[in-house]
C-alpha positions in Angstrom: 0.0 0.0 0.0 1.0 3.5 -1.0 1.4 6.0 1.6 0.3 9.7 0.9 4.1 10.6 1.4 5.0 7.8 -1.6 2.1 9.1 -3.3 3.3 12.5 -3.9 6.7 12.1 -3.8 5.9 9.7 -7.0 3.8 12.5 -8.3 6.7 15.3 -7.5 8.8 13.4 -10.0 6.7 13.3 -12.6 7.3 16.6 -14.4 4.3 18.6 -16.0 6.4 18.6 -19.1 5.6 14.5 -19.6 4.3 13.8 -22.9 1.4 11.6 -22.7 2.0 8.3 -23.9 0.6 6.8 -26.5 1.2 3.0 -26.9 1.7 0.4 -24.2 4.6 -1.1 -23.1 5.0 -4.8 -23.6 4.7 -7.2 -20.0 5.7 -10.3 -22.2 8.7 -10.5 -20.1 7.1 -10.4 -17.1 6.5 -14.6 -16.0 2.6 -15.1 -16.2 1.8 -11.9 -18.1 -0.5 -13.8 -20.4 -2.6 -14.9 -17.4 -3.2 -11.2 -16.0 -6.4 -9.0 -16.8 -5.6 -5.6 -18.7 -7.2 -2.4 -16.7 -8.0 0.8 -17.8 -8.5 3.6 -15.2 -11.0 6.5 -16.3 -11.0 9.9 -13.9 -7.8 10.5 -13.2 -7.8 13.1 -10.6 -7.7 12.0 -6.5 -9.3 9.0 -6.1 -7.5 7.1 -9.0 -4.5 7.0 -7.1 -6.1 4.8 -4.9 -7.2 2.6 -7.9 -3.5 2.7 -8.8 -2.7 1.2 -5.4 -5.6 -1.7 -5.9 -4.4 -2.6 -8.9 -0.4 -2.6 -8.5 -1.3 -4.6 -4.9 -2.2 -7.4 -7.2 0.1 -6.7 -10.0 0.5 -10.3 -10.5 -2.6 -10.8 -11.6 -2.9 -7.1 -13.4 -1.6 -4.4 -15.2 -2.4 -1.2 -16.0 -2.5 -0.8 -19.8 -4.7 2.5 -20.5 -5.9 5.8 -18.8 -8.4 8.2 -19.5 -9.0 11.8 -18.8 -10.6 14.5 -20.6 -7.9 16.8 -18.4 -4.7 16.6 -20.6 -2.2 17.9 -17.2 -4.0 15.3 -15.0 -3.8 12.7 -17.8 0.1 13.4 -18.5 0.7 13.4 -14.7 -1.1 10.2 -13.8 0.5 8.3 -17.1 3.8 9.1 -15.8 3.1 8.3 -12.6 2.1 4.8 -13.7 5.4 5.0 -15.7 7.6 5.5 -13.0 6.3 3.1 -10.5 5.8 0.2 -12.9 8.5 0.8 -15.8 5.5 0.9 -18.2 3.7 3.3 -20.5 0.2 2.8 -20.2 -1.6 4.1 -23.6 -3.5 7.3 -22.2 -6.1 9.0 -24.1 -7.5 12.1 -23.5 -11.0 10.5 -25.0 -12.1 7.1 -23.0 -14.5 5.6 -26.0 -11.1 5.1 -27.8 -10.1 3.4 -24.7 -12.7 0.9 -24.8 -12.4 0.3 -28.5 -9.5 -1.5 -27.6 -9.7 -5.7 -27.5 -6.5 -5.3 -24.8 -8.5 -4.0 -22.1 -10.6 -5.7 -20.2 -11.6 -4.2 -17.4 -12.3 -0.6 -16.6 -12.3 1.2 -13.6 -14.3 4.9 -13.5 -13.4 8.0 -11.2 -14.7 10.1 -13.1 -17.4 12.9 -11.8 -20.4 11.2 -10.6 -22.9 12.1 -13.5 -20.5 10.0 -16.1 -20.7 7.0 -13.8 -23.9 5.0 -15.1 -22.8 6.1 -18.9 -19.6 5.1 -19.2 -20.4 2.1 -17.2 -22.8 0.8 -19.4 -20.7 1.8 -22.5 -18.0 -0.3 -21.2 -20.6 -3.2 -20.8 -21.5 -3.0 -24.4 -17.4 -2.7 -25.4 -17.6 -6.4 -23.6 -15.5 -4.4 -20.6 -15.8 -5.5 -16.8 -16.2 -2.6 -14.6 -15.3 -1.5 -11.1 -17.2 1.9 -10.6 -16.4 4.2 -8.1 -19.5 4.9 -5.3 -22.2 6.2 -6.0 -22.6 4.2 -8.9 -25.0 6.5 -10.7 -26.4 9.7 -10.4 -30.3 9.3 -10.3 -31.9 6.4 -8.9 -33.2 5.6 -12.7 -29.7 5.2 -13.2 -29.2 2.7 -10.4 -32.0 0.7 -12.6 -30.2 1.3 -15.9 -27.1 -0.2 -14.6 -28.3 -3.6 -13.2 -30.4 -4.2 -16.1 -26.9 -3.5 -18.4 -24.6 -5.7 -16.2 -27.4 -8.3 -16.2 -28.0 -8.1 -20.3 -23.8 -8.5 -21.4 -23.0 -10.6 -18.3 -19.6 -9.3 -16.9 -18.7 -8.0 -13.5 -19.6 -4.7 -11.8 -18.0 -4.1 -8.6 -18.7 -0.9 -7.3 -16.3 0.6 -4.9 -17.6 0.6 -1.3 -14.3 -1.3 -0.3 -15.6 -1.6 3.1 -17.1 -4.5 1.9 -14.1 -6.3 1.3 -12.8 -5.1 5.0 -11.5 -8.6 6.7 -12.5 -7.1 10.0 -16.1 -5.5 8.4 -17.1 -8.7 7.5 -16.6 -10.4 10.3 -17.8 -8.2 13.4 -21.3 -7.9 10.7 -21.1 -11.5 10.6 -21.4 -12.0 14.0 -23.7 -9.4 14.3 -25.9 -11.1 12.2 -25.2 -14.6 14.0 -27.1 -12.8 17.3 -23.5 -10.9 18.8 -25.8 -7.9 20.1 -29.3 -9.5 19.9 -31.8 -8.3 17.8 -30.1 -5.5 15.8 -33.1 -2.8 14.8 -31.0 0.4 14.8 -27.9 1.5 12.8 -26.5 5.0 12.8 -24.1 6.6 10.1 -22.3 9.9 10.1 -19.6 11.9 8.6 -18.0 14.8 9.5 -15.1 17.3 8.1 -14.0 20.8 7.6 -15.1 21.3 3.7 -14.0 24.8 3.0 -16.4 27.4 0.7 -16.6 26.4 -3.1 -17.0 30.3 -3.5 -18.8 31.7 -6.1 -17.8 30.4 -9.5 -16.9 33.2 -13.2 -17.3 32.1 -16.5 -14.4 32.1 -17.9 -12.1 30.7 -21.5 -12.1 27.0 -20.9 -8.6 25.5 -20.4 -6.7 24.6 -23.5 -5.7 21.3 -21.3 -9.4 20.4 -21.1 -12.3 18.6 -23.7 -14.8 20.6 -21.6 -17.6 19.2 -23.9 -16.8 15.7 -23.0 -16.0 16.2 -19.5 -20.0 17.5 -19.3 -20.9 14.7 -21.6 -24.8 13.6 -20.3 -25.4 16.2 -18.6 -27.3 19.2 -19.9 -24.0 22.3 -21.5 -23.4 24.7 -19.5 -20.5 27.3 -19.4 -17.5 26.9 -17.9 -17.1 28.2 -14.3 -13.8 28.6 -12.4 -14.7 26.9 -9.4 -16.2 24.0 -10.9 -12.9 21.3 -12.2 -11.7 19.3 -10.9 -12.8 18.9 -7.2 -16.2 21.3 -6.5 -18.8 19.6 -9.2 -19.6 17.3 -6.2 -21.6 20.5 -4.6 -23.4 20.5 -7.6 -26.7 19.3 -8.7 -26.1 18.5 -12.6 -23.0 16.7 -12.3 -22.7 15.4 -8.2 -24.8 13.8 -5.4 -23.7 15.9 -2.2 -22.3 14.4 0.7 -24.7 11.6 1.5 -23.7 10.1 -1.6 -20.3 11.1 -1.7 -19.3 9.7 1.3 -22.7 8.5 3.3 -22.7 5.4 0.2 -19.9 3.5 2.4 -21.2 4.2 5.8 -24.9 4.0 5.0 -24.2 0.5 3.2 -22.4 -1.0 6.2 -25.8 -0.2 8.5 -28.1 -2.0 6.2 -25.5 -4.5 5.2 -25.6 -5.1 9.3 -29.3 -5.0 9.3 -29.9 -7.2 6.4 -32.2 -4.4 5.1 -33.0 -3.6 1.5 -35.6 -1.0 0.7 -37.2 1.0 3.1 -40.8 1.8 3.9 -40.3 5.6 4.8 -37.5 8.5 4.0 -37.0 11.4 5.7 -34.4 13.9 5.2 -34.0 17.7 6.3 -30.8 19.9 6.5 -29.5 23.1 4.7 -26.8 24.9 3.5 -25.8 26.7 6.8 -22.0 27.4 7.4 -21.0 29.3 3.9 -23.4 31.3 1.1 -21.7 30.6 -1.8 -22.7 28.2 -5.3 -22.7 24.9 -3.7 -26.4 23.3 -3.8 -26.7 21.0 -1.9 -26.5 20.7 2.1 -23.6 20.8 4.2 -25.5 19.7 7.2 -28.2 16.7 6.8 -29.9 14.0 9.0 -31.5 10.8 6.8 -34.2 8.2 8.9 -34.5 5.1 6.7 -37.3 3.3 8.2 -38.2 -0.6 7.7 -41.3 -1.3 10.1 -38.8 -3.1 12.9 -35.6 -1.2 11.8 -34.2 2.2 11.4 -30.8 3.3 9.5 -30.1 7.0 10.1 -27.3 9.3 8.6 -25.8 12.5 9.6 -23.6 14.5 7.4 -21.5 17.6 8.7 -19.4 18.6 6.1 -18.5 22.1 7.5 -18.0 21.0 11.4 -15.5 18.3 11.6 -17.0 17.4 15.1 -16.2 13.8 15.4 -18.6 11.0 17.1 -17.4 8.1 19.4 -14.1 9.7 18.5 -14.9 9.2 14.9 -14.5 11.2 11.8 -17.1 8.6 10.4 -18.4 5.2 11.0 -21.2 3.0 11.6 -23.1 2.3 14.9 -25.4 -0.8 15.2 -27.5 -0.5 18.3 -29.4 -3.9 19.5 -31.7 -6.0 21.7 -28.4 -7.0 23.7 -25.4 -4.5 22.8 -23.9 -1.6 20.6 -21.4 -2.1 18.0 -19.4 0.6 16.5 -17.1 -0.2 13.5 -15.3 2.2 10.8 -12.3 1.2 8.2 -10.2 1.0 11.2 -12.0 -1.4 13.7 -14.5 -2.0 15.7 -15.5 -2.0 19.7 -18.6 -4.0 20.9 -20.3 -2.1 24.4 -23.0 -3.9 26.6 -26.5 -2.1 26.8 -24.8 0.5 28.8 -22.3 1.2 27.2 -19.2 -0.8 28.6 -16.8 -2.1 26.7 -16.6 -6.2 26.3 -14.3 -6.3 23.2 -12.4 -4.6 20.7 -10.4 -5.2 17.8 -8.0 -2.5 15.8 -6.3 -3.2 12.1 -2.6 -3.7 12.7 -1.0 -0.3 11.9 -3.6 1.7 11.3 -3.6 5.3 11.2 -6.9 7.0 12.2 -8.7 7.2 9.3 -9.4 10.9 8.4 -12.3 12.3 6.6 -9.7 14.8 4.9 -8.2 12.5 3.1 -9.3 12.4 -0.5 -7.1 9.8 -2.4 -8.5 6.5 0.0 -5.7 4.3 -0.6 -5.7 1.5 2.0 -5.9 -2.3 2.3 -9.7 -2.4 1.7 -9.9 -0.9 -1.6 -6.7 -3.6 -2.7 -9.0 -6.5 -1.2 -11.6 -5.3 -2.9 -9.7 -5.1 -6.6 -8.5 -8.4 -5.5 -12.1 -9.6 -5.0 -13.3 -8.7 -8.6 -9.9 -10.3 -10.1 -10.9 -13.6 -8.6 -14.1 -12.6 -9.7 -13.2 -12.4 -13.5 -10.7 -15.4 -13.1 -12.4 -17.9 -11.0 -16.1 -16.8 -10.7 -15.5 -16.1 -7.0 -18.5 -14.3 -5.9 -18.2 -10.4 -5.3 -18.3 -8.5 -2.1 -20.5 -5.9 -3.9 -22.2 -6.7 -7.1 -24.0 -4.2 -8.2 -27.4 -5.3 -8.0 -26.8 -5.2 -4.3 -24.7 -1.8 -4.1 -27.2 -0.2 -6.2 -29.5 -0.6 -3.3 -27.5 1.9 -1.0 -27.1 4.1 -3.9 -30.8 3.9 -4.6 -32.1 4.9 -1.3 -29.6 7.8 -0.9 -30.6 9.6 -3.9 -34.0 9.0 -2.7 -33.3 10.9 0.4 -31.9 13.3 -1.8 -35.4 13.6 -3.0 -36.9 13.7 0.4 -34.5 17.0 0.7 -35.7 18.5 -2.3 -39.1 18.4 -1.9 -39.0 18.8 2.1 -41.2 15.7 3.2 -41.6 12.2 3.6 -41.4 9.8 1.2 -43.2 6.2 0.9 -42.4 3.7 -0.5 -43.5 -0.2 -1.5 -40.6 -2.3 -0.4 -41.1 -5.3 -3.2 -40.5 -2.3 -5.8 -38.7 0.3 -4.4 -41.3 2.4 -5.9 -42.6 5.9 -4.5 -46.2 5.4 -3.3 -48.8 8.0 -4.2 -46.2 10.6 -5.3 -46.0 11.7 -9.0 -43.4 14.6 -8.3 -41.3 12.4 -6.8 -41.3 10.0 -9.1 -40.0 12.7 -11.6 -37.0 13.2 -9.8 -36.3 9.4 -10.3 -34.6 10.5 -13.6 -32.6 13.4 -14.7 -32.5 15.6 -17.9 -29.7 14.4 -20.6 -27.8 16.7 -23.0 -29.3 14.9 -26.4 -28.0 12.5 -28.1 -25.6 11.5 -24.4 -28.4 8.8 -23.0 -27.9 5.8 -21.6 -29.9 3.2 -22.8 -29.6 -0.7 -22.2 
């Protein structure tokens, strides 16, 4: 595992004069290289250095043979990055549909901007491309329907990346949890909480000669190009992000009904605001979510202005029950008694405290869960988060999401996760495309 400190001084070395590379180096001397799957990695701003790290953890089982970015400086840095560390070119183009028009690649992984995520997804599908897609896996709950029905209809592999899934220590405490550790569990709470500064309010201005600003929009409805918008602040942005709850709540939310063996709720509520800056972000910086199941209740709290921790806890996941409390985030987990003492705790060997600042999210989960969709591709090992699942946390995010918008409660039928009685919110199931850019299965 890369450490921030390797990270950049990998990234320090790799001058912004680097020519982007155009063809791939050969592995053929490299024992076994005709046995290992050929990745492509698409977004290649913060969070693909982290799919860097998932993939070169298992680099004897793959390579890295393409990137994709519609950011030539991000693409040029992150090609010779890959360079450096591995002693191969990948081919890096500043267009990912000629990416996928190549028969070498066969998987792709997406970090791209949320609204791409669903798209380019299912156009990898179609390219015959297995796909491990960043959280949340779409952008609009219709979405979340588009891209089971693709993975279902050209039958490859979609992981998406909730890596806390693939957590060794995760999967046992829910394990036990489910095999009657704290009795009855009916109550899981979720938060997250950090110091986001103001997006500040955005001028139109020349787009970037380093940028495709037309492709980088791609489905979503043009719009001019703002200075406060690349590469980081579209996620406080309705057209192309999700807000907080999706943007981090996807991994903390899924662990709760993961815990709870819960699917789709009954009821949504959901009520916050924009309260610590005025400035063009849209969505909330301060939100509380009830999920609610008839004899079970998920709830998440987002403060993305007021890094205020819980149990000591930048984020994490507590499951209350009949008998006992557990609380477990990426680094461990404690078990309490109903009154809160302590009966047992475990703590990942080495571990840091995991920090809500930290954007790139390179750790042993996400290479355990790269690892779990090789063995998935290579031995039809089942994955820790197929998307049929996954899609589910996504899903009932965006519909709180919803529940925000249109300040009430929601209902819903449980068999089919459709909204009960409420045309408007229906609506907001699905989103507006720029013509011509729609998914369709």
């Amino acid at each position: 595992m890369f450490t921030r400190r390797e990270f950049a001084k990998g990234l320090a070395s790799t001058t912004a004069g680097i020519a982007v590379a155009t063809t791939a180096k050969s592995y053929s001397q490299i024992v076994g290289a005709n046995e290992r799957i050929n990745f492509a990695v698409a977004g290649l701003n913060s969070r693909a250095y982290a799919h860097f790290d998932g993939l070169h953890a298992n680099r004897d089982t793959a390579r890295i043979t393409h990137v994709a970015d519609v950011d030539k400086n991000i693409l040029a840095k992150y090609a010779g990055f890959v360079e450096k560390v591995t002693g191969s070119a990948p081919q890096a183009d500043q267009d990912f549909r000629k990416t996928l028009e190549s028969k070498d690649v066969d998987a792709l992984t997406i970090a791209t901007p949320d609204h791409w995520h669903t798209p380019m997804a299912i156009l990898a599908l179609e390219a015959g491309k297995h796909v491990y897609v960043e959280k949340p896996c779409s952008h609009n709950v219709h979405e979340c329907e588009l891209l089971v029905a693709a993975q279902k209809k050209y039958n490859k592999l979609v992981q998406m990346g909730n890596q806390q899934r693939s957590s060794p220590h995760t999967i046992e405490i829910v394990q036990k949890i489910h095999s009657g550790l704290i009795g009855r569990a009916y109550f899981a709470k979720a938060w997250y909480s950090n110091t986001r500064k103001s997006m500040g309010t955005g001028k139109v201005v020349p787009v970037p000669p380093n940028l495709d600003w037309d492709l980088w929009q791609g489905p979503a409805p043009r719009r001019p190009y703002k200075d406060n918008i690349h590469p980081y602040n579209w996620h406080w942005l309705r057209i192309y992000g999700t807000g907080e709850a999706l943007n981090n709540g996807t991994h903390e939310v899924d662990v709760c009904r993961w815990a709870l063996d819960a699917k789709w709720p009954e009821r949504i509520t959901s009520s916050g605001g924009r309260y610590q800056f005025k400035d063009d972000w849209q969505f909330y910086d301060t939100l509380v979510t009830s999920f609610e199941y008839g004899d079970k209740m998920i709830s998440w709290e987002n403060m993305s202005c007021n890094g205020m921790p819980l149990y000591d806890r930048d984020r994490g996941s507590a499951i209350h029950g009949t008998e006992g409390t557990v609380i477990v985030d990426r680094d461990g987990y404690e078990v309490r008694d109903l009154h809160g003492k302590l009966i047992d705790q475990y703590r990942v060997p080495k571990a840091g405290k995991t920090s809500s600042a930290d954007l790139v999210g390179s750790d042993s989960m996400t290479q355990l869960h790269f690892k779990n969709l090789m063995d998935g591709i290579r031995t039809a090992a089942k994955l820790d988060s197929p998307i049929e699942d996954a899609s589910i946390s996504v899903g009932i995010l965006l519909m709180s999401n919803i529940a925000w918008e249109l300040q009430r409660e929601l209902k819903l039928d449980p068999a089919t996760s459709a909204f009960v009685g409420d045309e408007e919110a229906t609506k907001l199931r699905r989103r507006t495309y720029e013509k011509g850019w729609e998914p369709r299965v």
